[in-house]
N, CA, C and O atoms as a MOPAC input file, in Angstrom:
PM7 MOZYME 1SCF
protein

 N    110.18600 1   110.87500 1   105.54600 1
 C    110.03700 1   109.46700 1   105.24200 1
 C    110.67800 1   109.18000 1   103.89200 1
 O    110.18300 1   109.86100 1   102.99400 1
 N    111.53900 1   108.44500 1   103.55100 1
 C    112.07000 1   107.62800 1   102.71700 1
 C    111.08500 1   106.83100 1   102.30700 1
 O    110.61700 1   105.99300 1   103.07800 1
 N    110.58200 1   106.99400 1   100.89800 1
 C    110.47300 1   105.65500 1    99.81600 1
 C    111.02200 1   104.86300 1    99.29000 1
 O    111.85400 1   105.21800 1    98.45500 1
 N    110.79800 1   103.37800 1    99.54900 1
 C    111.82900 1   102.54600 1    98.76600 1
 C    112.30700 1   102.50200 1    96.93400 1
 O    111.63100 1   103.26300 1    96.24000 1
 N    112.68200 1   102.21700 1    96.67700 1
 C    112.97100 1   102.26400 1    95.24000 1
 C    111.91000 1   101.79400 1    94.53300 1
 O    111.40100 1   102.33200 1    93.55000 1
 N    111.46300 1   100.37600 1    95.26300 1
 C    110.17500 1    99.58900 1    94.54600 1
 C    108.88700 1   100.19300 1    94.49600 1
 O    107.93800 1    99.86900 1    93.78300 1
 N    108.98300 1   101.34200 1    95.54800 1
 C    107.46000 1   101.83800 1    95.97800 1
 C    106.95800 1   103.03100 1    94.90200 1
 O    105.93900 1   103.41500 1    94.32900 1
 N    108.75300 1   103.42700 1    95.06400 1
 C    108.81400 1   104.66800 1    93.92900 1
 C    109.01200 1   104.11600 1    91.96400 1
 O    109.17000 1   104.82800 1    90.97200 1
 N    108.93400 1   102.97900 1    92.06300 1
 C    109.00700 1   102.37700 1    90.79100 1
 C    107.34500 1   102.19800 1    90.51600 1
 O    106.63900 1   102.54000 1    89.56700 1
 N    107.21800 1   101.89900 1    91.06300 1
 C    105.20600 1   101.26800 1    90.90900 1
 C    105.07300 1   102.73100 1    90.73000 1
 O    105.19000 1   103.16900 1    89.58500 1
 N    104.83600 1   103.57700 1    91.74900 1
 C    104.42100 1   104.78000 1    91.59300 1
 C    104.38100 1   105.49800 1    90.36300 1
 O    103.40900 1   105.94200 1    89.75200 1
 N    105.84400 1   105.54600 1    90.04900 1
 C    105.78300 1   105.92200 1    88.42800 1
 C    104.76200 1   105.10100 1    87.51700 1
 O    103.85100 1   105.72800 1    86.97700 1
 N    104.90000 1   103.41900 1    87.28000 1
 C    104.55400 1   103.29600 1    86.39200 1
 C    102.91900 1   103.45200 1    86.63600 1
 O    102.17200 1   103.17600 1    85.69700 1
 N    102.29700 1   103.95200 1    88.06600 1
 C    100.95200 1   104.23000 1    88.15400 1
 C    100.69800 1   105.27200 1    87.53100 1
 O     99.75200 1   105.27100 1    86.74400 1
 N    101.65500 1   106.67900 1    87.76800 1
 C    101.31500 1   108.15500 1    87.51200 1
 C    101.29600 1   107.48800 1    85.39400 1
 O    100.35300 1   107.40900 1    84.60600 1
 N    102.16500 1   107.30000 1    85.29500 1
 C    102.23500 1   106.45400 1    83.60100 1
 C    100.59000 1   106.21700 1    82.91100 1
 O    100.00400 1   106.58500 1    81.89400 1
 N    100.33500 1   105.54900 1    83.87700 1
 C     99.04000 1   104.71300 1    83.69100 1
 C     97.69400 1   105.31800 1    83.55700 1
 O     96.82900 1   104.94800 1    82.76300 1
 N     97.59500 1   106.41100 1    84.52500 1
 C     96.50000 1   107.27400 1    85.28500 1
 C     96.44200 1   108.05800 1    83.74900 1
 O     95.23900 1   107.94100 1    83.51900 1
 N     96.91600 1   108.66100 1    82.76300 1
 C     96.36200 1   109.48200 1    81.77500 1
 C     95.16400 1   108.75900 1    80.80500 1
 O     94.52400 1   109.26800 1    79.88500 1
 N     95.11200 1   107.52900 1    81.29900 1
 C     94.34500 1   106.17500 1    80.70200 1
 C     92.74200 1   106.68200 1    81.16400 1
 O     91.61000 1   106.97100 1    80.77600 1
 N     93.50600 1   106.55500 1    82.12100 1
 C     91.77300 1   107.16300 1    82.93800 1
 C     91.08200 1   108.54300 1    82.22400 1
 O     89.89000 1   108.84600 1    82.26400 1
 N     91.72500 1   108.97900 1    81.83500 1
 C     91.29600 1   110.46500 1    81.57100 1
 C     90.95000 1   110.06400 1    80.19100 1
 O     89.81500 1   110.11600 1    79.71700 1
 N     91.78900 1   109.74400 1    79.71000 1
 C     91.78100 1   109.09500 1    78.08500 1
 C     90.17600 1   108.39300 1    78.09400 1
 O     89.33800 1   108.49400 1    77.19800 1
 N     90.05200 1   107.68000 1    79.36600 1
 C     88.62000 1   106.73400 1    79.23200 1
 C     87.87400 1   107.58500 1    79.35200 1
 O     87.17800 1   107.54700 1    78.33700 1
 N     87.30300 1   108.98200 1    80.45600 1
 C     86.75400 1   109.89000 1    80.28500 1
 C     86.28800 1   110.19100 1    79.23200 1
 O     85.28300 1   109.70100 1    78.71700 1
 N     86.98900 1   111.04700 1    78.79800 1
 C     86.72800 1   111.63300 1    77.42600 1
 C     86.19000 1   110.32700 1    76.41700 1
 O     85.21600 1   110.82500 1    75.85200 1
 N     86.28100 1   109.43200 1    76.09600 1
 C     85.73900 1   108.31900 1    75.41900 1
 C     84.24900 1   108.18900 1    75.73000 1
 O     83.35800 1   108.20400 1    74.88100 1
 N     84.10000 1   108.07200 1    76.91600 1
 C     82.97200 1   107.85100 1    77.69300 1
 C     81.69400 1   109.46400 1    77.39300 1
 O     80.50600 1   109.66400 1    77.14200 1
 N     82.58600 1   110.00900 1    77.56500 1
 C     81.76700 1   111.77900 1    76.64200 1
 C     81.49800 1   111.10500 1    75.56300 1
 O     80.46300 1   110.44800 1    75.45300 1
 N     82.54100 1   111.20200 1    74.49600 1
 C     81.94700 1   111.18800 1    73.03200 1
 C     80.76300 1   109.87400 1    72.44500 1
 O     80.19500 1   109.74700 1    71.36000 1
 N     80.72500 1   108.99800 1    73.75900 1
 C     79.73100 1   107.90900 1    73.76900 1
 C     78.39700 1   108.43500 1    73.89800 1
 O     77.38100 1   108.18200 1    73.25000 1
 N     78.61500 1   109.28000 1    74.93800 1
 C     77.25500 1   110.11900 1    75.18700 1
 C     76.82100 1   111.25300 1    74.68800 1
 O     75.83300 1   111.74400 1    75.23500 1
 N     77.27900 1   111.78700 1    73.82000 1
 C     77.37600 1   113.03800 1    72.85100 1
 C     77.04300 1   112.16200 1    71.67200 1
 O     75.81900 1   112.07000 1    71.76700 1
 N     77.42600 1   111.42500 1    70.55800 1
 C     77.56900 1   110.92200 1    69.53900 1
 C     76.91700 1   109.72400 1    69.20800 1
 O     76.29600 1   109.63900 1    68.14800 1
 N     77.00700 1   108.59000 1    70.16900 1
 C     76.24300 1   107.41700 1    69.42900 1
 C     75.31200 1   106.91100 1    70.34300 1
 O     75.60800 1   106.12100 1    71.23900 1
 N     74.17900 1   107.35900 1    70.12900 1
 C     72.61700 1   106.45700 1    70.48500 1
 C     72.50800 1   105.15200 1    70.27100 1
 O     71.33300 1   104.78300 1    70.28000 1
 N     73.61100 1   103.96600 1    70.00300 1
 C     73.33800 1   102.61100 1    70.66500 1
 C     73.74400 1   102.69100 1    71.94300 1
 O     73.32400 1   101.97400 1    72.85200 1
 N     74.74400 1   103.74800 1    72.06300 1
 C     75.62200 1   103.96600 1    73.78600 1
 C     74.51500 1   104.17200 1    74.44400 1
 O     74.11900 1   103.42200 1    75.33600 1
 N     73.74100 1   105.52100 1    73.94400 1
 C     72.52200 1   106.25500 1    74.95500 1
 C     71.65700 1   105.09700 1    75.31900 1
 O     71.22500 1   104.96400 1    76.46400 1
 N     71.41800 1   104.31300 1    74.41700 1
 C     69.96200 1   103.28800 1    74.43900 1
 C     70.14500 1   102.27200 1    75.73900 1
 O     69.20100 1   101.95100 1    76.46200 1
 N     71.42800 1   101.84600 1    75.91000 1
 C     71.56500 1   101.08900 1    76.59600 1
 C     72.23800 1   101.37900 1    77.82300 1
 O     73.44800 1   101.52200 1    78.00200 1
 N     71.28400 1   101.44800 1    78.66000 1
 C     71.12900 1   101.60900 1    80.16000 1
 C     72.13400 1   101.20000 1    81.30100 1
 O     72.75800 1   101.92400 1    82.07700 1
 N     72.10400 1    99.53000 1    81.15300 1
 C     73.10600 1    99.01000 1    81.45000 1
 C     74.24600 1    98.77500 1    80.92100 1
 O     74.84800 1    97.99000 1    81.65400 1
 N     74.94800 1    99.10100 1    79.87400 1
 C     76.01200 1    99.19600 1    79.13100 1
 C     76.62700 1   100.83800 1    80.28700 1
 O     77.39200 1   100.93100 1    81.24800 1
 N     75.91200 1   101.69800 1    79.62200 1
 C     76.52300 1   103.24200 1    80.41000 1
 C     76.71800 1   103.14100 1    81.92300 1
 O     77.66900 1   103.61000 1    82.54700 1
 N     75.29500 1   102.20900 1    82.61000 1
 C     76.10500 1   101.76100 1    83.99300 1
 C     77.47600 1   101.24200 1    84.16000 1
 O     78.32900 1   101.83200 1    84.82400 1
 N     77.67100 1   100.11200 1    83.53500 1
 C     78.86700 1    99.40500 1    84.00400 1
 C     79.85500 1   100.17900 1    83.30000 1
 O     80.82700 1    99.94100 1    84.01700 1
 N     80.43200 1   101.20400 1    82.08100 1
 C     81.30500 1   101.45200 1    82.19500 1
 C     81.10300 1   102.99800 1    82.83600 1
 O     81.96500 1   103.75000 1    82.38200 1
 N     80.61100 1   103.35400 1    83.33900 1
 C     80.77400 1   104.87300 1    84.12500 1
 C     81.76100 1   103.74900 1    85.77900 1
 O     82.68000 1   103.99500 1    86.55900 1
 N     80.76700 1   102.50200 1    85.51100 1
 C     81.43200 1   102.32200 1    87.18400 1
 C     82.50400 1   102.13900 1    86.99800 1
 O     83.28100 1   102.56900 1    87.85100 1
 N     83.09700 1   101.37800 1    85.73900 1
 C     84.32600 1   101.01300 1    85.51900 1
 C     85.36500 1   101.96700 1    85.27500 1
 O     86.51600 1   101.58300 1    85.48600 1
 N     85.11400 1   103.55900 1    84.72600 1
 C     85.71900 1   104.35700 1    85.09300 1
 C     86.01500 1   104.93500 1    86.43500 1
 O     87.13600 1   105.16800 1    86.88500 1
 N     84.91500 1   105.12600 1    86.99100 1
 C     85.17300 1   105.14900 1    88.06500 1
 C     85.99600 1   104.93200 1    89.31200 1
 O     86.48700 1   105.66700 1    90.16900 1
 N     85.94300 1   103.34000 1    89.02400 1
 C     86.99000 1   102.29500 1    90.03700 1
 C     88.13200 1   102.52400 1    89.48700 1
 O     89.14400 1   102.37900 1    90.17300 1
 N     88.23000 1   102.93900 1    88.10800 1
 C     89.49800 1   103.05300 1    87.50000 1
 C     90.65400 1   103.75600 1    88.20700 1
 O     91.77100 1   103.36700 1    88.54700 1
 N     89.80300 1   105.30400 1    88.35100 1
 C     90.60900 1   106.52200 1    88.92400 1
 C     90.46600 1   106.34000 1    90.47300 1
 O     91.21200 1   107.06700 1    91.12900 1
 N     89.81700 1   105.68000 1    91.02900 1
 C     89.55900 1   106.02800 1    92.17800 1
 C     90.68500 1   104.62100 1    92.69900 1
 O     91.76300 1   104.74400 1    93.28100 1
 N     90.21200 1   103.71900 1    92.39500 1
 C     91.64400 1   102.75400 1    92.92600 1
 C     92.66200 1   103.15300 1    92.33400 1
 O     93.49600 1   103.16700 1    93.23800 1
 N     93.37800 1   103.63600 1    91.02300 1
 C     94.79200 1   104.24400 1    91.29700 1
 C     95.16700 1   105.38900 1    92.06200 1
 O     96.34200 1   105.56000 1    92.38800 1
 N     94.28700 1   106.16100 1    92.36300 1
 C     94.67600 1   107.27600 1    93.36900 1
 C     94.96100 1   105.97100 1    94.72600 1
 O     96.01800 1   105.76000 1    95.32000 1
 N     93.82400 1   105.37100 1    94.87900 1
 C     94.10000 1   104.46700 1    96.42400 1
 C     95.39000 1   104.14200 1    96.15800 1
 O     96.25700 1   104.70800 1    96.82400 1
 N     95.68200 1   103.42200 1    95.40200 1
 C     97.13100 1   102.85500 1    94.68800 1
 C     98.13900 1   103.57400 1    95.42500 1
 O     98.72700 1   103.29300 1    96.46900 1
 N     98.23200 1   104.89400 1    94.39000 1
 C     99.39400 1   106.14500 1    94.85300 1
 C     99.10000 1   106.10800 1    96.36900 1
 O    100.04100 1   105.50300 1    96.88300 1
 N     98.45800 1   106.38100 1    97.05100 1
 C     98.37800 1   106.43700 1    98.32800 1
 C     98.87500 1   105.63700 1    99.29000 1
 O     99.70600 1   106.01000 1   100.11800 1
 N     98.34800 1   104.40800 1    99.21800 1
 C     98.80000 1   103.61100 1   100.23400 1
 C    100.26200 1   103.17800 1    99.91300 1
 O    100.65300 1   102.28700 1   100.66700 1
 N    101.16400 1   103.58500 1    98.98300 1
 C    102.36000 1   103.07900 1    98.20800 1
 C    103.11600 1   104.20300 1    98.84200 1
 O    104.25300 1   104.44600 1    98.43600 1
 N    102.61900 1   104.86000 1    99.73400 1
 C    103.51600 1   106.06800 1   100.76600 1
 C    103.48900 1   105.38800 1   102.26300 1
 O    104.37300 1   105.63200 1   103.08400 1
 N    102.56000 1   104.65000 1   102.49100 1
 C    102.59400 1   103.53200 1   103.77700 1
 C    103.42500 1   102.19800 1   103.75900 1
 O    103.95000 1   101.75500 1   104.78100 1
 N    103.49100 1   101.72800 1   102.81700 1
 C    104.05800 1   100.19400 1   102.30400 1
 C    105.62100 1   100.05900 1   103.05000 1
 O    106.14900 1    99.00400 1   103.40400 1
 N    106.10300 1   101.23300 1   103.15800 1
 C    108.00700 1   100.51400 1   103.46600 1
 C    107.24800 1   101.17600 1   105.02900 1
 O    107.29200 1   100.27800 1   105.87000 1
 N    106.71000 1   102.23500 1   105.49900 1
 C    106.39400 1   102.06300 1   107.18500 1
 C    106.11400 1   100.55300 1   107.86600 1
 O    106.40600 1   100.03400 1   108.94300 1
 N    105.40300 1   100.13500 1   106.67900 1
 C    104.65300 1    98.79600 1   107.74400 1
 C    105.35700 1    97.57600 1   108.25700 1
 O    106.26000 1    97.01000 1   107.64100 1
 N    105.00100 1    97.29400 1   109.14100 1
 C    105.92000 1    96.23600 1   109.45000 1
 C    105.62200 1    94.70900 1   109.02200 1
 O    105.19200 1    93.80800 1   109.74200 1
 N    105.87000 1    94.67500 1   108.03400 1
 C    105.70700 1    93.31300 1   106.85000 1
 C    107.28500 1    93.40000 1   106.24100 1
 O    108.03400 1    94.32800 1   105.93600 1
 N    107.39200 1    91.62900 1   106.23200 1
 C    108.49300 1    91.37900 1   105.47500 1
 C    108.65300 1    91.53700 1   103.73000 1
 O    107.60100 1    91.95800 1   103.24900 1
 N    109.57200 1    91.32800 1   102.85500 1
 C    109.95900 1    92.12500 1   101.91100 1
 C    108.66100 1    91.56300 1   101.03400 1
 O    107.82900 1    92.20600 1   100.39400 1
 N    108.73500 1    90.75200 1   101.15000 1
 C    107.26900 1    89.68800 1   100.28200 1
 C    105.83000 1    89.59700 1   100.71200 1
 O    104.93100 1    88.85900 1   100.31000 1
 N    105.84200 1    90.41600 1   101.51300 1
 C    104.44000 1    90.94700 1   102.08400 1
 C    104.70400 1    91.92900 1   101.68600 1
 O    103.78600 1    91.90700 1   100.86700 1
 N    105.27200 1    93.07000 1   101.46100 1
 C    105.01500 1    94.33000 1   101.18800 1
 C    105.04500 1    94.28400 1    99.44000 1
 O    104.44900 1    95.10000 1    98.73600 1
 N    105.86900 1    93.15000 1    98.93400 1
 C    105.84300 1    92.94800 1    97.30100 1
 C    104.39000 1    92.61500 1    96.93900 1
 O    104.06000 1    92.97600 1    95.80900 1
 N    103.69400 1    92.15400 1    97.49000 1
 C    102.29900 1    91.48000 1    97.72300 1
 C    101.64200 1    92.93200 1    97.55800 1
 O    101.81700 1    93.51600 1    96.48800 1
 N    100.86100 1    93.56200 1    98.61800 1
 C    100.67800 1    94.78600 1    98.53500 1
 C    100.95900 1    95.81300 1    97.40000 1
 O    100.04700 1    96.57600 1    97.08300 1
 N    102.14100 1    95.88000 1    96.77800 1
 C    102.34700 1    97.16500 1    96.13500 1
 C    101.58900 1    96.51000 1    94.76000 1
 O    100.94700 1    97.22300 1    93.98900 1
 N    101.77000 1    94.94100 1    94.55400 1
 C    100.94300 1    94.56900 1    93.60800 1
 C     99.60400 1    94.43400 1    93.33400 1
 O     98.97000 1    94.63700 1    92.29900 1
 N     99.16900 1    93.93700 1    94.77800 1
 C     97.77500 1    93.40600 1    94.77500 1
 C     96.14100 1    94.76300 1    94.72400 1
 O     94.96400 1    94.72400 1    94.36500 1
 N     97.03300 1    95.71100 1    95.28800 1
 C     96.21200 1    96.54200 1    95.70100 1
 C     96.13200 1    97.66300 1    94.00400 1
 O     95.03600 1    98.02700 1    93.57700 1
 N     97.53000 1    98.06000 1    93.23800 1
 C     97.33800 1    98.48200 1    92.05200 1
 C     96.34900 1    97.32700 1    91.11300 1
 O     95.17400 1    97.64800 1    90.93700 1
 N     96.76500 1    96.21200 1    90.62000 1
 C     95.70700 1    94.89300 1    90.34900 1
 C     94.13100 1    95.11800 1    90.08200 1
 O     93.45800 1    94.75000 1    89.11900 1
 N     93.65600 1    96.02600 1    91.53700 1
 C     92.40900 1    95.33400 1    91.91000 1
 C     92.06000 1    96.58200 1    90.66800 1
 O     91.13500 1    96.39700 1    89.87800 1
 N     93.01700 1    97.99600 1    90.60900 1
 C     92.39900 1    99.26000 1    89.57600 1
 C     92.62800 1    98.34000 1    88.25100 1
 O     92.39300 1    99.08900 1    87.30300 1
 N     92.90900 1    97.31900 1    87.86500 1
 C     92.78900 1    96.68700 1    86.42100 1
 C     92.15000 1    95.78300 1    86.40900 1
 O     91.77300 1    95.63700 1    85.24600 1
 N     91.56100 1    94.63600 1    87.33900 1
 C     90.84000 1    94.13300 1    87.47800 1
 C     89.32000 1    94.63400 1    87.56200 1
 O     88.62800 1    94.32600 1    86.59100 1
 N     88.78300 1    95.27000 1    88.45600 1
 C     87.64300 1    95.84700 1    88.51200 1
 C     87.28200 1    96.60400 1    87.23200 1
 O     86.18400 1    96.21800 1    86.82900 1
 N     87.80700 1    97.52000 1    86.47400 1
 C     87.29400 1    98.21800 1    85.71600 1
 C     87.12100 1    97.15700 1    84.37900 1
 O     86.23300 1    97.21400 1    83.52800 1
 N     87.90300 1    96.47200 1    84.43400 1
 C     87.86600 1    95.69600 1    83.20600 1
 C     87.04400 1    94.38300 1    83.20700 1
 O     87.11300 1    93.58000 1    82.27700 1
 N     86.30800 1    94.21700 1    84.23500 1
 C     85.69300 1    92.84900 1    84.75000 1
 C     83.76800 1    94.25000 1    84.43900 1
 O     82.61800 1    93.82600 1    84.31600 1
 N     84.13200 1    95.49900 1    84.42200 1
 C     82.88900 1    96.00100 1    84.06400 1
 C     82.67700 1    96.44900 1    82.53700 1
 O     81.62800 1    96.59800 1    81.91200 1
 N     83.84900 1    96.59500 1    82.18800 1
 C     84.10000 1    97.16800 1    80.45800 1
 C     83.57100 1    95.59900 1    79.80200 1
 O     82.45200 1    95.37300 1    79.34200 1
 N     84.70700 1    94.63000 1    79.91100 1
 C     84.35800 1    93.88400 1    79.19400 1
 C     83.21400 1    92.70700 1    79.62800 1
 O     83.15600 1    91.56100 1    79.18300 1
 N     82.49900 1    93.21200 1    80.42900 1
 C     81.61200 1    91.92000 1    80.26300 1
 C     80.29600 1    93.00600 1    79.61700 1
 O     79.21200 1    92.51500 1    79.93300 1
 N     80.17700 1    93.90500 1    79.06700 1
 C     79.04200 1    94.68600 1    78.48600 1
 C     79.71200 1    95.12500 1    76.75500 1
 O     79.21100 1    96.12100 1    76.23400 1
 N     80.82300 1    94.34200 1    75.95300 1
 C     81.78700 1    95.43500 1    75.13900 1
 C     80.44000 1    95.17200 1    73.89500 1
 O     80.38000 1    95.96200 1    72.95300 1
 N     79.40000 1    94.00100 1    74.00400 1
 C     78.45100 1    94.07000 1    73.19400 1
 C     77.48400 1    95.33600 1    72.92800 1
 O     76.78600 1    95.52300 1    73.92500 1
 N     77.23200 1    96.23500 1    71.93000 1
 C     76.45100 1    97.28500 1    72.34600 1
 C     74.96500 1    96.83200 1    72.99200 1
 O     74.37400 1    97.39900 1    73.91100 1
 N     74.59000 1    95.79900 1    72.34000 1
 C     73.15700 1    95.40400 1    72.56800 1
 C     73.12000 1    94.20200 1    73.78000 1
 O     72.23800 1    93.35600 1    73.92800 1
 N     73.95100 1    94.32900 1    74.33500 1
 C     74.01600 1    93.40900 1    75.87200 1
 C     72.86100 1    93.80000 1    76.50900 1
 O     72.57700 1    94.97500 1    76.73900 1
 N     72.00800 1    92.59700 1    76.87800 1
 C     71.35500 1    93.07400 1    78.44300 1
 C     71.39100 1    92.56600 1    79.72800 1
 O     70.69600 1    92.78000 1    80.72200 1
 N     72.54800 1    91.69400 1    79.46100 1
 C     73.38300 1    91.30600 1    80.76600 1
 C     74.34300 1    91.16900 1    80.48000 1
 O     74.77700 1    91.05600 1    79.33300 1
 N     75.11900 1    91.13600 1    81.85700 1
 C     76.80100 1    91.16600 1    81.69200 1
 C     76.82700 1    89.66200 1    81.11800 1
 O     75.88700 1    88.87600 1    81.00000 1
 N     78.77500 1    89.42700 1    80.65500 1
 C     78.92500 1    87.89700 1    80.43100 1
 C     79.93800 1    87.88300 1    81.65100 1
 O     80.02200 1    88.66100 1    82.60100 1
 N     80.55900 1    86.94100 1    81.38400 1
 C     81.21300 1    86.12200 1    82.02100 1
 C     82.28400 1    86.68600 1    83.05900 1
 O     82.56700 1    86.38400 1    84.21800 1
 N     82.85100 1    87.81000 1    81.98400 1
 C     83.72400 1    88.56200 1    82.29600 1
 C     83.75500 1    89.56400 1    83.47200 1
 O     84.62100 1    90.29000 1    83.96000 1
 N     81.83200 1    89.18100 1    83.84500 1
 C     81.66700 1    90.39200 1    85.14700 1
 C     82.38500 1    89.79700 1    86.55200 1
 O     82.63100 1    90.49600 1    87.53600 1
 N     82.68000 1    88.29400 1    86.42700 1
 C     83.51700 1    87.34200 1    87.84900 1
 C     84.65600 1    88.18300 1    88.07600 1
 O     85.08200 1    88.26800 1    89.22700 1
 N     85.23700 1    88.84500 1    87.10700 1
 C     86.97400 1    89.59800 1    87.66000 1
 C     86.71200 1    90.65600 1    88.61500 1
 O     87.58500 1    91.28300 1    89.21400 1
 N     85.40000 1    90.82800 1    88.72900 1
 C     85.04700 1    92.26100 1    89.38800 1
 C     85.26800 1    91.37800 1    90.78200 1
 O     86.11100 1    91.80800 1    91.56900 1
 N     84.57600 1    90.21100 1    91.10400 1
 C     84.73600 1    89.36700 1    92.25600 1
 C     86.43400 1    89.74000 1    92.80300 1
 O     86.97200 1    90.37100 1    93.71300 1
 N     86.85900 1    88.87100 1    91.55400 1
 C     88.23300 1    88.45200 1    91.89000 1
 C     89.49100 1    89.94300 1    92.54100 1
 O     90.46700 1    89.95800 1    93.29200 1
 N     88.68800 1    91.06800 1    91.67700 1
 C     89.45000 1    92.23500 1    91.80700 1
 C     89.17800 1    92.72500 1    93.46300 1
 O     90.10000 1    93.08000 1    94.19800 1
 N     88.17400 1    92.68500 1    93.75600 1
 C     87.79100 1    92.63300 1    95.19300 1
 C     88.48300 1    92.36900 1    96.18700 1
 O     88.81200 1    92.99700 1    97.19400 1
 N     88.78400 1    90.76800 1    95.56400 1
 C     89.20500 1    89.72600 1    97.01900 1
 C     90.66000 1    90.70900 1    96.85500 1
 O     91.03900 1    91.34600 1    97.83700 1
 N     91.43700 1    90.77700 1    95.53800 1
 C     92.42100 1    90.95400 1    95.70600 1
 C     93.05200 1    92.38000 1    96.56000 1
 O     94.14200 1    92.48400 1    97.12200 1
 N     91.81600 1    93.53500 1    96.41300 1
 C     91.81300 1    94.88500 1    97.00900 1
 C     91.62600 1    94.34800 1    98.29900 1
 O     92.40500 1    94.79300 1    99.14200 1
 N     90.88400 1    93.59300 1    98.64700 1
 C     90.61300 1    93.78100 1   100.23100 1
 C     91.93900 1    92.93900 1   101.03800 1
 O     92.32500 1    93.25800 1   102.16200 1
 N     92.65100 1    91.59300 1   100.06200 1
 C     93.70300 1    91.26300 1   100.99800 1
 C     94.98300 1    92.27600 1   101.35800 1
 O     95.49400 1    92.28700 1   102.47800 1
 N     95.57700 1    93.39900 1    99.90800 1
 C     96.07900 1    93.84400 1   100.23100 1
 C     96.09300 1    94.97600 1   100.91000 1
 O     97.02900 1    95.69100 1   101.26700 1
 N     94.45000 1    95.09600 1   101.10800 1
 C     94.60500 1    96.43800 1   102.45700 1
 C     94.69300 1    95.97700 1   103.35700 1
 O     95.01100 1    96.69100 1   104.30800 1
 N     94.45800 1    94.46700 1   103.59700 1
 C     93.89000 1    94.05900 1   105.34000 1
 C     95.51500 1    94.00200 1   105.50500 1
 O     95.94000 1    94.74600 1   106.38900 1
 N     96.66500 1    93.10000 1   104.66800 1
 C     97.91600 1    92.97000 1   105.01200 1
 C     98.93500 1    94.26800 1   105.06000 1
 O    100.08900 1    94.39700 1   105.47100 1
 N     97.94800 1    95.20600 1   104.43100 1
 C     99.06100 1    96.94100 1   104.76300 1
 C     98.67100 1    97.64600 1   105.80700 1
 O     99.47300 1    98.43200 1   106.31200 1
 N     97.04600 1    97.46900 1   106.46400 1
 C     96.71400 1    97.81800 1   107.55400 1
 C     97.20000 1    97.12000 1   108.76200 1
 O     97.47100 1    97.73000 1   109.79700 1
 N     97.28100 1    96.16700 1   108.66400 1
 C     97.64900 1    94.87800 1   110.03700 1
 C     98.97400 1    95.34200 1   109.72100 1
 O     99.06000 1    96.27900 1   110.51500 1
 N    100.09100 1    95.31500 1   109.07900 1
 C    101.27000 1    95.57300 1   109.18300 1
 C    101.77000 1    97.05400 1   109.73300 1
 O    102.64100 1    97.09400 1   110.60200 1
 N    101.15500 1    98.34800 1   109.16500 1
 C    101.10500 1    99.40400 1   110.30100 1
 C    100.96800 1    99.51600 1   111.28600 1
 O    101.83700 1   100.04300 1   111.98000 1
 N     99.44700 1    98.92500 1   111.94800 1
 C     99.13500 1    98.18200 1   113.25200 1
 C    100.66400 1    97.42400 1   113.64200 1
 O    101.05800 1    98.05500 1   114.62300 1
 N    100.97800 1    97.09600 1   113.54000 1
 C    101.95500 1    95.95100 1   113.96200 1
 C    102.99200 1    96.92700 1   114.07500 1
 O    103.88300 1    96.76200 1   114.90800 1
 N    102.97200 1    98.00400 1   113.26800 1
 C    104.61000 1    98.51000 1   113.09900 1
 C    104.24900 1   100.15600 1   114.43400 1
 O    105.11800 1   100.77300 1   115.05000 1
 N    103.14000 1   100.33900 1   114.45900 1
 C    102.46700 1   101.59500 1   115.61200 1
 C    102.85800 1   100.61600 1   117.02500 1
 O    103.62300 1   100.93000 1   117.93700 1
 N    102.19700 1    99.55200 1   116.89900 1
 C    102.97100 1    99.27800 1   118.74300 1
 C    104.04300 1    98.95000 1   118.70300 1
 O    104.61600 1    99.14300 1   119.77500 1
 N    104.86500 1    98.36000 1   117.66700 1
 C    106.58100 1    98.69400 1   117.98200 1
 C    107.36200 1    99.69200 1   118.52500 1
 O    108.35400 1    99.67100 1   119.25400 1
 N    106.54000 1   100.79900 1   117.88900 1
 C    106.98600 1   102.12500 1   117.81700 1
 C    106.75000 1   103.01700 1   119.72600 1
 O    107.36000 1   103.74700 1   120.50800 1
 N    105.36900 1   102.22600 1   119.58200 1
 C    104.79000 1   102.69500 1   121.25900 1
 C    105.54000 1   101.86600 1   122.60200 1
 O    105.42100 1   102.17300 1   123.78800 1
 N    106.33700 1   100.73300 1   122.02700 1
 C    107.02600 1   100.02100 1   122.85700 1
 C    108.09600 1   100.90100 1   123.40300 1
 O    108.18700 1   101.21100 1   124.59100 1
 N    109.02400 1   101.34300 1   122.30000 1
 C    110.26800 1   102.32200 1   122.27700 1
 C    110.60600 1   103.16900 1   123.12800 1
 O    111.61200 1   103.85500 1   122.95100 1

């Protein structure tokens, strides 16, 4: 299988990106090793463990489905859609959990927890439009 240029351009600047995650890791240690306003607060260590979390785990999804994107059978702007929407949702989500807690003494999120919404909608359109477009591009193939 051939990757397109664009698929293999994102890709890079994902693999680029992903040492971030690790970088947040280790941050996230020395939070919990070192400063007891981190420990104290319960919900602060929730939302950014999740936000690491979604971090690494949607750019791996990222890298992944960015090996399906030129199979599917979507036109050039549906698949531009996708290679964007679906990397997006790994900067949206984590950062819709970082920053709505960046207060140490928060005991609720602010405002900033809505991007987690928004990061959502945006993960779930571009899987439904990379899944339906495989679908679409498997019975072409079964026609043949």
């Amino acid at each position: 299988m051939n990757i397109s240029r664009e698929s293999r351009k994102t890709a890079g600047i994902l693999l680029v990106i992903l040492p971030t995650v690790i970088i947040g890791g280790v941050s996230i240690l020395t939070l919990l090793i070192n400063d007891p306003d981190y420990m104290a607060n319960k919900l602060r260590q929730d939302l950014w463990r999740a936000g690491h979390a979604h971090a690494g785990v949607l750019l791996l999804l990222s890298l992944i489905t960015l090996r399906y994107v030129d199979e599917a059978k979507l036109n050039s702007k549906m698949k531009s859609l996708v290679r964007t929407f679906i990397p997006s949702a790994a900067v949206l989500l984590p950062l819709a959990f970082f920053f709505s807690v960046l207060d140490p003494e928060a005991t609720e999120p602010n405002a900033m927890i809505y991007l987690a919404y928004a990061g959502a909608v945006v993960l779930i359109t571009g899987l439904l439009i990379l899944g339906i477009g495989l679908l679409r591009s498997d019975t072409k193939e079964l026609k043949e």
